[in-house]
C-alpha positions in Angstrom: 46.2 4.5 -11.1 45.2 1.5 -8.6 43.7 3.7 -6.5 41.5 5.2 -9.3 40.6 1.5 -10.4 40.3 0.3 -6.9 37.6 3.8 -6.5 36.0 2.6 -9.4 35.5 -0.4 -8.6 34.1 0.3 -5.1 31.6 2.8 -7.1 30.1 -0.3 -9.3 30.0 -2.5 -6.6 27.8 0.0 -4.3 25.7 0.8 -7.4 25.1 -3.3 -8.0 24.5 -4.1 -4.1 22.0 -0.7 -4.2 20.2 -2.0 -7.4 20.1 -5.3 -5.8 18.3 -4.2 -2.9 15.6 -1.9 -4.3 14.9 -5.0 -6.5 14.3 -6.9 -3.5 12.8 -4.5 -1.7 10.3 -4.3 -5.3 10.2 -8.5 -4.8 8.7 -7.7 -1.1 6.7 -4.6 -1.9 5.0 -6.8 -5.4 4.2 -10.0 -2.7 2.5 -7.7 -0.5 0.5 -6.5 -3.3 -0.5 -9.8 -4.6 -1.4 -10.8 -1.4 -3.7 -7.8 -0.6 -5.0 -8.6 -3.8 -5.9 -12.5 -3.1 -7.2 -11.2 0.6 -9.5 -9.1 -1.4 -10.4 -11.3 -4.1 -11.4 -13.7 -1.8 -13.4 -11.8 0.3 -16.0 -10.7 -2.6 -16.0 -14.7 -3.4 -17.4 -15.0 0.7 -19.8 -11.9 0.3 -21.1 -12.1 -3.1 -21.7 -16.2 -1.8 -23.4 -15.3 1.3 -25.7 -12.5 -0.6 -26.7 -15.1 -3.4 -28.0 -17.9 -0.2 -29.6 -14.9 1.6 -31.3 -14.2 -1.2 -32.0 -17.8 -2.1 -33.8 -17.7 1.7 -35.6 -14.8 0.8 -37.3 -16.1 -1.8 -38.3 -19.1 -0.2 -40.2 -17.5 2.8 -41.6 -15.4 0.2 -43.0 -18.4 -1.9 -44.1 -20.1 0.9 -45.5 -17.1 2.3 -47.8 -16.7 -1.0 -51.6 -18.3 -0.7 -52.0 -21.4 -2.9 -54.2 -20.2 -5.5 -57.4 -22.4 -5.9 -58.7 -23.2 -8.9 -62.4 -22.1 -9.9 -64.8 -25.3 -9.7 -66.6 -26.1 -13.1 -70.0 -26.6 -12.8 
């Protein structure tokens, strides 16, 4: 009977060090996922930044590239 407990015993602890290490391989696999996600998040913060002050500039010329418009003398 020792041998059959000892068996056991061996069984549970392979299954507990197995479940242990796919939930830390889930941990890594989750932090990679996070960080992809913050890497990405920032990025659209940059672009959508750099499109709103290129279109700010855009503007500009375009304003400044308008004639004044003179008003009509009375008379």
């Amino acid at each position: 009977m020792t041998q059959d407990d000892s068996r056991s015993q061996d069984r549970a602890e392979t299954r507990a060090a197995k479940a242990a290490e796919r939930a830390d391989t889930a941990g890594q696999v989750w932090e990679e996922v996070r960080e992809k996600e913050a890497t990405r998040d920032d990025k659209i913060v940059r672009l959508k930044a750099e499109r709103l002050a290129r279109d700010a500039d855009e503007a500009a010329v375009k304003d400044a590239a308008k004639p004044a418009k003179l008003k009509p003398a009375r008379g």
